[in-house]
PAGU-308051 format. One line per 3 residues: for each residue x, y, z of N, C-alpha, C. Coordinates in nm, 3 decimals. Atoms other than C-alpha are relative to their C-alpha. Layout:
X:Y:Z:X:Y:Z:X:Y:Z  ...
REM end
This chain:
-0.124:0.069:-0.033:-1.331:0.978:1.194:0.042:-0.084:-0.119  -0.087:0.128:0.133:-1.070:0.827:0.931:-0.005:-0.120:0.036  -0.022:0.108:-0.026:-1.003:0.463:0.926:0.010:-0.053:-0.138
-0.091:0.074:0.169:-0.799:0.214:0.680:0.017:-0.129:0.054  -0.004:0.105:-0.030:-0.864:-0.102:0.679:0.118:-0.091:-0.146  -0.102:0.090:0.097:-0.590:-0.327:0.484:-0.056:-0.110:-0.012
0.055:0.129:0.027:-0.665:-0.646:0.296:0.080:-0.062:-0.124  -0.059:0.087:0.125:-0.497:-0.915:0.052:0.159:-0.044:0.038  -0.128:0.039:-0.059:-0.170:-1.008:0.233:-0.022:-0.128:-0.011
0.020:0.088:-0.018:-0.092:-1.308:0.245:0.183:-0.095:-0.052  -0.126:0.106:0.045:0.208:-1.632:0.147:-0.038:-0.003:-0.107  -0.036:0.024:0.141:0.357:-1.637:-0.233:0.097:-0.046:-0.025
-0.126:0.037:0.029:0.612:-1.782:-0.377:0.100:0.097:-0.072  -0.048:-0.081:0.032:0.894:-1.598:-0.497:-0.029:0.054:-0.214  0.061:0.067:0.151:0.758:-1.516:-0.879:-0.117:0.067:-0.014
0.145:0.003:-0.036:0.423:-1.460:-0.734:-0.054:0.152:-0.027  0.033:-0.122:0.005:0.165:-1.175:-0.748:-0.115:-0.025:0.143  0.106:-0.035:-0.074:-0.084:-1.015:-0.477:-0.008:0.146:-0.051
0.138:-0.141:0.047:-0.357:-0.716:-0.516:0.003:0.009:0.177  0.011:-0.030:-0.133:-0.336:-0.572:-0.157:-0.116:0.145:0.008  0.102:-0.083:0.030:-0.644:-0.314:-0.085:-0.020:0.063:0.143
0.037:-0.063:-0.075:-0.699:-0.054:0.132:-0.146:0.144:-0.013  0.161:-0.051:0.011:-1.074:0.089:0.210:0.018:0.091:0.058  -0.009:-0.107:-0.072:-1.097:0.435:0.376:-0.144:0.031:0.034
0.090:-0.107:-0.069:-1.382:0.589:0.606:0.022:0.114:-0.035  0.011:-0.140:0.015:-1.507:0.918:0.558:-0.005:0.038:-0.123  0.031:-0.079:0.155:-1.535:1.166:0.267:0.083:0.092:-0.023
-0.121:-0.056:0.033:-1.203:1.264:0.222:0.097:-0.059:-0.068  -0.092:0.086:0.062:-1.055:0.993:0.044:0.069:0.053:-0.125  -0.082:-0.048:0.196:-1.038:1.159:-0.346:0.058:0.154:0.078
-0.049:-0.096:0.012:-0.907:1.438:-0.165:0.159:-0.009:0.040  -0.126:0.069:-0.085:-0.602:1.257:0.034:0.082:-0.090:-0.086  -0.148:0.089:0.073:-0.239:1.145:-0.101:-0.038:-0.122:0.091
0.009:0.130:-0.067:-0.284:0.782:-0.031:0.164:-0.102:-0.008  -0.096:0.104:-0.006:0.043:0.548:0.046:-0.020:-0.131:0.045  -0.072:0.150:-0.098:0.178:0.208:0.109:0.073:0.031:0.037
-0.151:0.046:-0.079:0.467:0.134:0.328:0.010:-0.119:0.003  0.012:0.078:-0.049:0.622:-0.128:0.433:0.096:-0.015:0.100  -0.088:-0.010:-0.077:0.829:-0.268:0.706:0.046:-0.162:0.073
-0.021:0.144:-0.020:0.997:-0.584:0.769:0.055:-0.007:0.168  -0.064:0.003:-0.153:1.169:-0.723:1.124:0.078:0.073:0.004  -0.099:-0.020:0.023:1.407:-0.525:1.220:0.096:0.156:-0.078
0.006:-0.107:0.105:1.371:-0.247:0.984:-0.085:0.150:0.025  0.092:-0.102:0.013:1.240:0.112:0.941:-0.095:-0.029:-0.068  0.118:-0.009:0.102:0.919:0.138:0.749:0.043:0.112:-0.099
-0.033:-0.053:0.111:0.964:0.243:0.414:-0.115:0.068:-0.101  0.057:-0.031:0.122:0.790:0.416:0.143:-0.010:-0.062:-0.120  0.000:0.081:0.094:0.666:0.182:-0.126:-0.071:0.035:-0.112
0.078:-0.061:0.122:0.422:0.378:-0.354:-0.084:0.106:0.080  0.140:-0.049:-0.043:0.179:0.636:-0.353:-0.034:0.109:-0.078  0.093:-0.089:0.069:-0.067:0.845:-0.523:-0.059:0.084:0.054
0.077:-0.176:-0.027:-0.159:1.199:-0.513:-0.173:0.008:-0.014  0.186:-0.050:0.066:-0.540:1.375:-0.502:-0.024:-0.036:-0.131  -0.005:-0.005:0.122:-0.446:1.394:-0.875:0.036:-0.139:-0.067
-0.039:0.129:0.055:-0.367:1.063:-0.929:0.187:0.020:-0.107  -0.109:0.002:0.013:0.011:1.132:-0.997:0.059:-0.130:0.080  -0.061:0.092:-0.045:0.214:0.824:-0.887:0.164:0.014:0.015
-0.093:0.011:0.022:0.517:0.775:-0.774:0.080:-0.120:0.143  -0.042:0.150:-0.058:0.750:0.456:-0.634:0.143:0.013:0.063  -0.169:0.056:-0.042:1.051:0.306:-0.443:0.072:-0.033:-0.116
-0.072:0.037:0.102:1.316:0.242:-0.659:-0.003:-0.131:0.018  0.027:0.139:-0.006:1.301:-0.109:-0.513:-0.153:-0.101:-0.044  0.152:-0.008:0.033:0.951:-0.137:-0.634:0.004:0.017:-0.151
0.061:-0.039:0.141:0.935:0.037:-0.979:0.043:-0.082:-0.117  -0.006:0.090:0.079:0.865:-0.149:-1.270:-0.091:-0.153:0.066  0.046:0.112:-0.039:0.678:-0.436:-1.062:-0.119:0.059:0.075
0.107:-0.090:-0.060:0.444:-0.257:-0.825:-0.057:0.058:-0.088  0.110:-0.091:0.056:0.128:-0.070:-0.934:-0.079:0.052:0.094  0.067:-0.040:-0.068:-0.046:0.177:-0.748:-0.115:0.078:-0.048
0.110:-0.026:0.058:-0.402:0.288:-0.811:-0.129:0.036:0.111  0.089:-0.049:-0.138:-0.693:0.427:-0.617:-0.119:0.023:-0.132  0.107:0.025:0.030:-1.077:0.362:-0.701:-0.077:0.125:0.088
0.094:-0.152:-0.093:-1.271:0.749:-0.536:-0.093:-0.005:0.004  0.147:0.015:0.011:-1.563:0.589:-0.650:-0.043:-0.089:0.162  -0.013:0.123:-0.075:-1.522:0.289:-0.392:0.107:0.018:0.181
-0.057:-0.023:-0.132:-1.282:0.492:-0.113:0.104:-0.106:-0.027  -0.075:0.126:-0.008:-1.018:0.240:-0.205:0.128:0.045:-0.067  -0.143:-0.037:0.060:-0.618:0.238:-0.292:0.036:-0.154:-0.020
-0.066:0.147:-0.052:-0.478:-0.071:-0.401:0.137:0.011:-0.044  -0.107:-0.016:0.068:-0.167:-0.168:-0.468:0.088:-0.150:-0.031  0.023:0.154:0.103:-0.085:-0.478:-0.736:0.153:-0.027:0.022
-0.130:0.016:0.001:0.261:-0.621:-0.652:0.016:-0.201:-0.069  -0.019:0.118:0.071:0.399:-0.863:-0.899:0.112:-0.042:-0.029  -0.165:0.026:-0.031:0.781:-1.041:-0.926:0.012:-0.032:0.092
-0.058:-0.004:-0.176:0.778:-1.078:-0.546:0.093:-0.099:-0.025  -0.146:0.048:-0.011:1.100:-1.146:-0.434:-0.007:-0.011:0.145  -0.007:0.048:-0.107:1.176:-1.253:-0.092:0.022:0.121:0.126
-0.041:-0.148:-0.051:1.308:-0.893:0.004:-0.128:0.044:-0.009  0.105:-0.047:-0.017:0.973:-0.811:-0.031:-0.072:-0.033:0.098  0.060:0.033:-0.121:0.849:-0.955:0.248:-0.030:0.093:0.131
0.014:-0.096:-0.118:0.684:-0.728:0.548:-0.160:0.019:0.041  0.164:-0.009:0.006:0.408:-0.602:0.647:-0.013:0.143:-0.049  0.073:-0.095:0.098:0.210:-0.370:0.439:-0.104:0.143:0.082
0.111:-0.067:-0.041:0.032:-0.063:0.556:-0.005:0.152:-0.083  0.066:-0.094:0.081:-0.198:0.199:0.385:0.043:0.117:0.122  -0.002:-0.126:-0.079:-0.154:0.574:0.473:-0.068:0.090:-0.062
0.078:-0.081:0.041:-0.356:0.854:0.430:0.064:0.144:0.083  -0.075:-0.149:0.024:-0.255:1.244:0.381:-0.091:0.143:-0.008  0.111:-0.161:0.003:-0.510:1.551:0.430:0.026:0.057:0.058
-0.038:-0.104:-0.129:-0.363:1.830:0.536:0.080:-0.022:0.062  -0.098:0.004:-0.108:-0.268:1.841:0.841:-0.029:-0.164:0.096  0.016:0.122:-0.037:-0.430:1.442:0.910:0.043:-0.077:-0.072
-0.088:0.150:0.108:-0.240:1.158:0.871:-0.032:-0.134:0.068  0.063:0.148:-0.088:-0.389:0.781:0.973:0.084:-0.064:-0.088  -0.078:0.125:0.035:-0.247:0.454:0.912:-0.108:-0.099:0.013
0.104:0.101:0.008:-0.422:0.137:0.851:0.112:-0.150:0.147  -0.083:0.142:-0.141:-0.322:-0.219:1.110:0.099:-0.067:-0.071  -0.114:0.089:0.093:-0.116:-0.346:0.822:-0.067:-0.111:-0.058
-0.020:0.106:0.104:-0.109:-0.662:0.610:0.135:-0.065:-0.058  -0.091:0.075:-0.008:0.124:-0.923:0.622:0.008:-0.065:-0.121  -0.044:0.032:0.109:0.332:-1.008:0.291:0.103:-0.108:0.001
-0.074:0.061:-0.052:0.540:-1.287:0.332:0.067:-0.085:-0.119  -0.007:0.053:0.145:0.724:-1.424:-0.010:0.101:-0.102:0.064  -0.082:0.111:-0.048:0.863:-1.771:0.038:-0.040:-0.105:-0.080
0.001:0.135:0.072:0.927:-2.085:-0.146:0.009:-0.147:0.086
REM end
């Protein structure tokens, strides 16, 4: 059984940086496209980054250039380094995972940019 645990959310000021990290169960991780999303009140959940098996990347346009996405296969881990936060950035954060024909989600992680 998959499972994605999210971690590093938290209050920044607008300016600010967080390292947000998502851990994966099982032994399918270096084989699975890993994403963030996110999704504020109110809102659809969006596509905010994410990296291929191959470690190909690719971003929101509201994102690129500030975001970094990266995944550790040694460690089962995706993180993803968001720096500039802006207030529009604010939501909650959740990891996704891509094998096949399985797709899990993590509980999220709350991002909250405020001065």
């Amino acid at each position: 059984q998959v499972q994605l645990v999210e971690s590093g959310g938290g209050l920044v000021q607008p300016g600010g940086s967080l390292r947000l990290s998502c851990v994966s169960s099982g032994n399918i991780f270096s084989l699975s496209s890993m994403g963030w999303y996110r999704q504020a009140p109110g809102k659809q959940r969006e596509l905010v980054a994410v990296t291929s098996s191959d470690g190909n990347t690719h971003y929101s346009d509201s994102v690129k250039g500030r975001f970094t996405v990266s995944r550790d296969n040694a460690k089962n881990t995706v993180y993803l380094q968001m720096n500039s936060l802006k207030p529009e950035d604010t939501a909650a954060y959740y990891c996704n995972l891509i094998f096949q024909g399985l797709v899990r989600w993590g509980q999220g992680t709350q991002v909250t940019v405020s001065s």
